[in-house]
C-alpha positions in Angstrom: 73.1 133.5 105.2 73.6 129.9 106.5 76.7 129.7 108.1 79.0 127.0 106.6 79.5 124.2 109.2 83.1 122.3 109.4 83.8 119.9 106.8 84.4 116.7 107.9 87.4 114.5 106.4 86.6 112.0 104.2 86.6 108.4 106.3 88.8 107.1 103.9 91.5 109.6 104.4 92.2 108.4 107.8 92.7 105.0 106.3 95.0 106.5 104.0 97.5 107.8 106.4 97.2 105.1 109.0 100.3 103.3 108.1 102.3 106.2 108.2 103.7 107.1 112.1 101.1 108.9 114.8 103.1 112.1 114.8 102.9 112.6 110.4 99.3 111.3 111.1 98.8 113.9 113.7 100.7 116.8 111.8 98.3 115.8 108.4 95.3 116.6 110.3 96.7 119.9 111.7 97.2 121.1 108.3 94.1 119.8 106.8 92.4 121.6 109.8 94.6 124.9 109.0 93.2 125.7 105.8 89.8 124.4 106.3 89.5 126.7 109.7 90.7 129.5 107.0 88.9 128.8 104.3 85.7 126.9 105.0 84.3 126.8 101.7 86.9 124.9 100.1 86.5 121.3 98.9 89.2 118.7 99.9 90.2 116.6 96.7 91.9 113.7 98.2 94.3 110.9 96.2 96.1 108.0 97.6 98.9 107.8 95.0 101.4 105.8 94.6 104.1 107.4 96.8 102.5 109.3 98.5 98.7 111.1 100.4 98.0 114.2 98.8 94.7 116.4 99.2 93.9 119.9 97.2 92.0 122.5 98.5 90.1 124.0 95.7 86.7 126.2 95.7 85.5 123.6 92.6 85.5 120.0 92.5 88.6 120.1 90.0 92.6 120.3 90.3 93.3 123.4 87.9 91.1 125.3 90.4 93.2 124.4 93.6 95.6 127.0 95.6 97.2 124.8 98.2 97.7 121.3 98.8 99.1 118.7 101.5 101.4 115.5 100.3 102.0 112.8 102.8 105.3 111.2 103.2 107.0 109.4 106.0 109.3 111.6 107.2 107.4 115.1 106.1 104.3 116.5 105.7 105.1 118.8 102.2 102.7 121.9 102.7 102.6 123.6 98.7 100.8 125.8 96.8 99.5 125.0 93.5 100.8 128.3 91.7 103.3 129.0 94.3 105.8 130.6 91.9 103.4 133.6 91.2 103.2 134.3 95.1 104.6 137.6 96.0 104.0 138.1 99.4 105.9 137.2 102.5 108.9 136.2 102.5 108.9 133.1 103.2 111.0 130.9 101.2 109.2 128.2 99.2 110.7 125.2 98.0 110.7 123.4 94.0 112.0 124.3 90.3 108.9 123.5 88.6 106.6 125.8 86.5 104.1 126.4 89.0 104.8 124.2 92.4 106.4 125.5 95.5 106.1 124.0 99.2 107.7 123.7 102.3 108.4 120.8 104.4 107.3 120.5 107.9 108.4 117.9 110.1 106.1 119.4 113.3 103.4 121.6 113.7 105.5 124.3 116.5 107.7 125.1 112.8 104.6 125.5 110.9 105.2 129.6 109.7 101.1 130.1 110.6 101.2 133.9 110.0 103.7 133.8 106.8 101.1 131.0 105.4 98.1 133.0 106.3 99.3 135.2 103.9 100.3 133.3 100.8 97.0 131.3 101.2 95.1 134.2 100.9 96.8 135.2 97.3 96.6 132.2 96.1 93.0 131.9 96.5 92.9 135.4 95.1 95.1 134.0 92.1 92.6 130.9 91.5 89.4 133.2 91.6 90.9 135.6 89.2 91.6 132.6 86.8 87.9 131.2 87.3 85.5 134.1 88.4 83.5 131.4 89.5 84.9 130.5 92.0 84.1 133.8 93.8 80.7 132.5 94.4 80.3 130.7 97.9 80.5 126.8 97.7 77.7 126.1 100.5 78.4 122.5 100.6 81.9 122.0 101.0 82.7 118.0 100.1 85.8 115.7 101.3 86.2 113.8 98.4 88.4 110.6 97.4 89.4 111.7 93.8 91.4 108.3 93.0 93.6 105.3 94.8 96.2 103.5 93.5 96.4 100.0 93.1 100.2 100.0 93.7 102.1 101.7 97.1 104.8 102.4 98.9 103.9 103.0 102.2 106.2 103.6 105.7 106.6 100.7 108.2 107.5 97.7 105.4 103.7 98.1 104.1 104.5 98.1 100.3 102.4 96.5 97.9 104.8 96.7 94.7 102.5 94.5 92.7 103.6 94.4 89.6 106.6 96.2 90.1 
Protein backbone atom coordinates (compact mmCIF):
# COMPACT_ATOMS: atom_id res chain seq x y z
CA UNK A 1 0.00 0.00 0.00
CA UNK A 2 1.01 3.57 -0.96
CA UNK A 3 2.19 5.17 1.97
CA UNK A 4 0.23 8.43 2.72
CA UNK A 5 2.57 11.50 2.35
CA UNK A 6 2.23 14.57 4.80
CA UNK A 7 -0.54 16.77 4.19
CA UNK A 8 0.23 20.08 3.60
CA UNK A 9 -1.81 23.19 5.23
CA UNK A 10 -4.00 24.85 3.29
CA UNK A 11 -2.13 28.39 1.98
CA UNK A 12 -4.88 30.16 3.23
CA UNK A 13 -4.51 29.02 6.71
CA UNK A 14 -1.32 30.73 7.22
CA UNK A 15 -3.10 33.92 6.12
CA UNK A 16 -5.56 33.20 8.61
CA UNK A 17 -3.50 33.28 11.62
CA UNK A 18 -0.98 35.92 10.50
CA UNK A 19 -2.45 38.75 12.50
CA UNK A 20 -2.42 36.89 15.48
CA UNK A 21 1.31 37.01 17.53
CA UNK A 22 4.39 34.59 16.13
CA UNK A 23 4.27 32.52 19.29
CA UNK A 24 0.01 31.54 18.85
CA UNK A 25 1.09 31.35 15.19
CA UNK A 26 3.95 29.00 16.01
CA UNK A 27 1.88 27.00 18.77
CA UNK A 28 -1.14 26.55 15.86
CA UNK A 29 1.17 24.78 13.63
CA UNK A 30 2.55 22.51 16.45
CA UNK A 31 -0.83 21.23 16.99
CA UNK A 32 -1.96 21.05 13.52
CA UNK A 33 1.30 19.02 13.02
CA UNK A 34 0.41 16.80 16.30
CA UNK A 35 -2.54 15.20 15.07
CA UNK A 36 -1.60 15.12 11.44
CA UNK A 37 1.85 13.26 12.43
CA UNK A 38 -0.80 10.88 14.39
CA UNK A 39 -3.25 10.54 12.21
CA UNK A 40 -2.26 11.06 8.62
CA UNK A 41 -5.28 10.19 6.97
CA UNK A 42 -7.39 12.77 8.40
CA UNK A 43 -8.71 15.77 6.41
CA UNK A 44 -8.25 19.37 7.90
CA UNK A 45 -11.67 21.35 7.64
CA UNK A 46 -10.49 24.80 8.21
CA UNK A 47 -13.00 28.17 8.97
CA UNK A 48 -11.99 31.65 9.52
CA UNK A 49 -14.91 32.68 11.71
CA UNK A 50 -15.80 35.40 13.13
CA UNK A 51 -13.84 35.27 16.44
CA UNK A 52 -11.84 33.06 15.97
CA UNK A 53 -9.40 30.17 13.46
CA UNK A 54 -10.73 26.88 13.89
CA UNK A 55 -9.72 23.58 11.88
CA UNK A 56 -11.48 19.90 12.42
CA UNK A 57 -9.73 16.94 11.89
CA UNK A 58 -12.20 14.51 10.53
CA UNK A 59 -11.63 11.12 8.29
CA UNK A 60 -14.64 12.69 5.82
CA UNK A 61 -14.97 15.94 4.34
CA UNK A 62 -17.83 16.79 7.01
CA UNK A 63 -18.11 18.24 10.71
CA UNK A 64 -20.34 15.50 12.33
CA UNK A 65 -17.52 13.17 11.45
CA UNK A 66 -14.66 15.15 13.30
CA UNK A 67 -12.82 13.97 16.67
CA UNK A 68 -10.63 16.84 17.51
CA UNK A 69 -10.26 20.33 16.61
CA UNK A 70 -7.93 23.48 17.07
CA UNK A 71 -9.59 27.19 17.76
CA UNK A 72 -7.33 30.18 17.36
CA UNK A 73 -7.49 33.00 19.81
CA UNK A 74 -5.11 35.59 20.85
CA UNK A 75 -4.10 34.67 23.92
CA UNK A 76 -4.71 30.57 23.56
CA UNK A 77 -4.58 28.06 21.28
CA UNK A 78 -8.11 25.92 22.64
CA UNK A 79 -7.11 22.16 21.76
CA UNK A 80 -10.91 20.16 21.93
CA UNK A 81 -12.40 17.22 21.01
CA UNK A 82 -15.61 17.12 19.20
CA UNK A 83 -17.32 14.44 21.54
CA UNK A 84 -15.11 15.03 24.42
CA UNK A 85 -17.74 14.41 27.08
CA UNK A 86 -17.90 10.61 26.03
CA UNK A 87 -13.95 10.31 26.58
CA UNK A 88 -13.07 7.95 29.22
CA UNK A 89 -9.58 7.58 29.24
CA UNK A 90 -6.88 9.48 30.92
CA UNK A 91 -7.30 11.67 33.25
CA UNK A 92 -6.77 14.50 32.03
CA UNK A 93 -9.20 17.13 32.82
CA UNK A 94 -11.03 18.69 29.84
CA UNK A 95 -12.65 21.90 29.82
CA UNK A 96 -16.65 23.08 28.80
CA UNK A 97 -20.42 22.41 29.94
CA UNK A 98 -21.74 21.73 26.59
CA UNK A 99 -23.43 18.45 25.26
CA UNK A 100 -20.51 17.16 23.49
CA UNK A 101 -17.40 19.85 23.54
CA UNK A 102 -14.54 19.64 25.89
CA UNK A 103 -10.87 21.23 25.36
CA UNK A 104 -8.01 22.55 27.01
CA UNK A 105 -6.21 25.63 26.64
CA UNK A 106 -2.58 25.83 25.82
CA UNK A 107 -0.71 28.83 25.98
CA UNK A 108 2.79 26.92 24.90
CA UNK A 109 3.71 23.84 23.34
CA UNK A 110 6.36 22.60 26.68
CA UNK A 111 2.46 22.36 28.61
CA UNK A 112 1.01 20.53 25.81
CA UNK A 113 -0.08 16.94 27.88
CA UNK A 114 1.43 14.88 24.43
CA UNK A 115 1.04 11.40 26.04
CA UNK A 116 -2.49 12.19 27.93
CA UNK A 117 -3.65 13.53 24.33
CA UNK A 118 -2.32 10.62 22.47
CA UNK A 119 -4.72 8.86 24.25
CA UNK A 120 -7.95 10.63 24.06
CA UNK A 121 -7.31 11.18 20.28
CA UNK A 122 -7.14 7.73 19.73
CA UNK A 123 -10.87 7.15 21.34
CA UNK A 124 -12.26 9.70 19.83
CA UNK A 125 -11.39 8.48 16.45
CA UNK A 126 -12.51 5.16 17.67
CA UNK A 127 -15.92 6.98 18.74
CA UNK A 128 -16.29 8.76 15.14
CA UNK A 129 -15.67 5.38 13.30
CA UNK A 130 -18.09 3.51 15.35
CA UNK A 131 -20.73 6.37 14.52
CA UNK A 132 -19.87 6.18 10.66
CA UNK A 133 -18.22 2.67 9.81
CA UNK A 134 -17.08 4.40 6.91
CA UNK A 135 -14.81 6.10 8.09
CA UNK A 136 -12.78 2.94 8.91
CA UNK A 137 -11.75 2.84 5.31
CA UNK A 138 -8.36 4.65 4.59
CA UNK A 139 -8.80 8.26 3.20
CA UNK A 140 -5.64 8.12 0.64
CA UNK A 141 -5.89 11.66 -0.26
CA UNK A 142 -5.98 13.52 2.81
CA UNK A 143 -7.14 17.42 1.79
CA UNK A 144 -6.57 20.90 3.78
CA UNK A 145 -9.58 22.44 3.06
CA UNK A 146 -11.06 26.13 3.59
CA UNK A 147 -14.68 25.18 4.57
CA UNK A 148 -15.88 29.00 4.99
CA UNK A 149 -14.58 32.74 5.91
CA UNK A 150 -16.34 35.30 7.40
CA UNK A 151 -16.88 38.53 6.12
CA UNK A 152 -16.87 40.15 9.57
CA UNK A 153 -13.63 39.69 12.33
CA UNK A 154 -12.21 40.31 15.24
CA UNK A 155 -8.76 39.83 15.03
CA UNK A 156 -5.56 40.55 17.73
CA UNK A 157 -3.35 43.59 17.09
CA UNK A 158 -6.35 46.38 16.40
CA UNK A 159 -7.13 44.37 13.07
CA UNK A 160 -10.97 44.29 13.33
CA UNK A 161 -13.21 44.66 10.53
CA UNK A 162 -16.62 45.15 12.49
CA UNK A 163 -18.43 45.94 9.30
CA UNK A 164 -21.68 46.17 9.91
CA UNK A 165 -21.44 45.79 13.51
Amino acid sequence: MKEIKEMKPNPELKKFIKPYDEDIQKLTLELRNFIIDLVPQTNELIWDNYNAVAMAYSKSKKLKDAFCHIAVYTQHVNFGFNRGAELTSGNLKLNGKGKLIRHISIKKMKSFPKDEIKTLIWEAVGISEHLNRNLKDKNKKPKSIVMSVSEKKIRPNGNQNLKGL
